[in-house]
N, C-alpha and C positions, 0 to 999 in steps of 0.2 A: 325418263319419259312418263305423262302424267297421262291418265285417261280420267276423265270426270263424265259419271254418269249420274243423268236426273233422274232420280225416284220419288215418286207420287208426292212425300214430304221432307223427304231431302236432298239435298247433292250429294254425290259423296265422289270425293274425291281417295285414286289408290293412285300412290305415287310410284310406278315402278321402277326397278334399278335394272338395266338388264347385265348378268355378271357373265363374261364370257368363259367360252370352254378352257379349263386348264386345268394347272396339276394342284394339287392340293397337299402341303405337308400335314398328312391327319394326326395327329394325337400325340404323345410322348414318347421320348426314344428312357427304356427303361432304367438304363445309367445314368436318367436324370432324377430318378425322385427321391433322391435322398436329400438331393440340393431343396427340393419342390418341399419338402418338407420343414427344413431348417430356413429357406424364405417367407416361408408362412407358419412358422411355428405359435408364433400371435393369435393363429384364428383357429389352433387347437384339430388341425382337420390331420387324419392317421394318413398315412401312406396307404393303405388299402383303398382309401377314396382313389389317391391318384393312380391307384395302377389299374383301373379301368382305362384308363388314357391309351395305355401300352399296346404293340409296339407302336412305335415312330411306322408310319407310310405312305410312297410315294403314291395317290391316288387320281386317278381320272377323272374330271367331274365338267358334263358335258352341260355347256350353254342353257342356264335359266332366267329369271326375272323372279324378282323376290321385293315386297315392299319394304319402301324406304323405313318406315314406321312400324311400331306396334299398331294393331287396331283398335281403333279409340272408342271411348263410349258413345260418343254420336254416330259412329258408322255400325256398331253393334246395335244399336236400339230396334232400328227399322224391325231387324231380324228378332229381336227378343220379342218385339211386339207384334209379327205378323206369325210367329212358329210358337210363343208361348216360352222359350229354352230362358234358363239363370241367366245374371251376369249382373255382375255390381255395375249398375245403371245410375248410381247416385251420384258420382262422381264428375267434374265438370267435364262436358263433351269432348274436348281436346286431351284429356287422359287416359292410360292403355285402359282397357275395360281388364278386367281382373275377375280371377273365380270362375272360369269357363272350363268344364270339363272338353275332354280331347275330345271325344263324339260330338260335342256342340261345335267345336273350333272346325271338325271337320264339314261337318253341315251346316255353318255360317261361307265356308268357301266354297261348298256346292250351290248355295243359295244366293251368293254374291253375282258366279258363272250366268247363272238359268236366270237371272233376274235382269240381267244385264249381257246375254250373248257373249262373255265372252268363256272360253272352252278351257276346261282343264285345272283350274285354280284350287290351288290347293295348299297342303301343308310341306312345308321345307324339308327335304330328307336332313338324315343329319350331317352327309356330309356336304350338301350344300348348305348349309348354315355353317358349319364351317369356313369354309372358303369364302362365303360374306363376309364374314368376320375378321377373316386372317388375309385373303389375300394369297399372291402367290410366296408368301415368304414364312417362314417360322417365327413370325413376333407373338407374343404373348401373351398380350391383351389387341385389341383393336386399331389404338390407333397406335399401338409398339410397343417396345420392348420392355418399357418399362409403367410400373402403374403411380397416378395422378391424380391424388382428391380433385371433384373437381369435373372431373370429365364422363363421371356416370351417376346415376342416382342408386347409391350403394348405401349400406347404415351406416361409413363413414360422415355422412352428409349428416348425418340426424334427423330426417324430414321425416321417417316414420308413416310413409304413405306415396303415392304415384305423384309428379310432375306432371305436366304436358309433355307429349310426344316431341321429340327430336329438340330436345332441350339444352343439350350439348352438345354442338355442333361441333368443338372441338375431339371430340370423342368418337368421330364417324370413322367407320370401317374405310381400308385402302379403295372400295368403292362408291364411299358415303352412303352407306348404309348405317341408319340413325338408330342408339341406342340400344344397339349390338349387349353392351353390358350393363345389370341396373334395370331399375324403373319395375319393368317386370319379366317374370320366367316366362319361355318359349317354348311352347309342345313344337316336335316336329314328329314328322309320320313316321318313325324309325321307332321299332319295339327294341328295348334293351337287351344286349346279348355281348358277349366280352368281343374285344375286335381277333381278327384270326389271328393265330400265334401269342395271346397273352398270355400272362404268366400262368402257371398252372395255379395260385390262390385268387382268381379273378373269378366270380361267383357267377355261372351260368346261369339264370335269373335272380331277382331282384323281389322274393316274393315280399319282405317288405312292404314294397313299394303300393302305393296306394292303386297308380297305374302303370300299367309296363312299359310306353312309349319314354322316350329322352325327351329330358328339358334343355335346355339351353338358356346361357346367359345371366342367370339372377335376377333377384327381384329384388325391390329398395330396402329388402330386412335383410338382404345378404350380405356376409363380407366381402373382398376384393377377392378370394380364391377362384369364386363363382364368375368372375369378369373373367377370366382365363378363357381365351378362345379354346382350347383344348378340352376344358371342363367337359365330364359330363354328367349328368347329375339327371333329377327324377324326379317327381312329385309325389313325397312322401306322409305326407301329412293331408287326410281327408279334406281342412278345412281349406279349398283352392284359393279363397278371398285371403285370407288371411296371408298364405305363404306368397301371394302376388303371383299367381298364375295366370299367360296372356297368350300370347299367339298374333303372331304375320304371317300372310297368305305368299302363297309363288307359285311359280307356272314354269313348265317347259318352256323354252327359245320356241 
């Protein structure tokens, strides 16, 4: 479902998906990450990354709408230039805007709401980003089970910077939902905290981290690990531009 609203100097079109209520297989069942390991042993990532994942659950996740797309630098601008906030704006309009901290992303989708009447708009918890992604089933990446140069803008590709939005279509989530993996990283509203019952070396915060909120999905300097619907990961590196940090809005049903 699309809704297109005119604004003083743009259109802007928000493509939404609406994803109904179901169950969600959340995150990794622990008797898997030795495999998770020796199938990515390529990309050098320890098993303490994956055991954030842990355990495997069966989760509830009640009726949302979530955009089809990352949000692009033509629909960011309006906001960069009516509120004064960052965001790699150089970029040709059709690609994810990048370099947005989490409090800007979140006040780019209050600012979208009040500009444009429509209620609620916000950032994706994480386990409805999840469930965009995956679907009602445990596949692995997006569009399944197994992973395909090709179908996200990953650093397998070697572009070394953003595409246009929804660029692989072959690549879309079980509810086309575009660009699930790749292009760029995904703030959702969910502060990091291990899921209940993890292992007991699964680090209670993340002080690392440059921010505490979960990323989702990878950005085009990432490897294939970070396509893993189950990933969770963070933004750990101050410079947001650089590691391709972006953001899609969603709403309650």
């Amino acid at each position: 479902m699309s809704d297109r609203f005119e604004g003083s100097a743009h259109v802007e079109l928000v493509d939404w998906v609406d994803v109904p209520a179901g169950e969600l297989l959340r995150g990794t069942p622990v008797d898997d990450m030795d495999g998770l390991v020796r199938r990515y042993a390529d990309t050098g990532v320890p098993v303490e990354w994956y055991r954030k994942e842990a355990p495997r659950r069966r989760v509830h996740v009640p009726a949302f709408r979530i955009g089809r797309t990352q949000v692009t630098v033509g629909q960011w601008a309006p906001f960069a230039e009516e509120t004064g906030r960052p965001g790699a704006t150089d970029a040709p309009d059709d690609h994810p805007v990048v370099g947005v901290r989490w409090d800007d992303a979140v006040a780019y989708c209050h600012w979208l709401g009040e500009r444009h009447g429509v209620l609620g708009v916000r950032l994706p918890t994480e386990d409805e980003w999840e469930r965009a992604a995956r679907g009602d089933d445990d596949r692995e990446f997006p569009w399944g089970p197994e992973y395909r140069t090709g179908l996200a803008n990953l650093v397998d590709l070697g572009l070394g910077t953003t595409t246009p939005v929804g660029s692989f279509p072959d690549g879309a989530s079980p509810f086309g939902v575009l660009d699930m993996a790749g292009n760029a990283d995904e703030w959702t509203s969910t502060l990091y905290a291990p899921y209940p019952g993890a292992p007991d070396d699964v680090p209670l915060v993340e002080d690392w981290a440059f921010d505490p909120h979960i990323t989702r999905g990878g950005a085009f300097r990432h490897d294939r690990d970070l396509a893993r619907c189950a990933r969770r990961h963070g933004a750990y590196e101050k410079d947001l531009r650089s590691i391709g940090v972006g953001f899609r809005p969603a709403m309650s049903a």
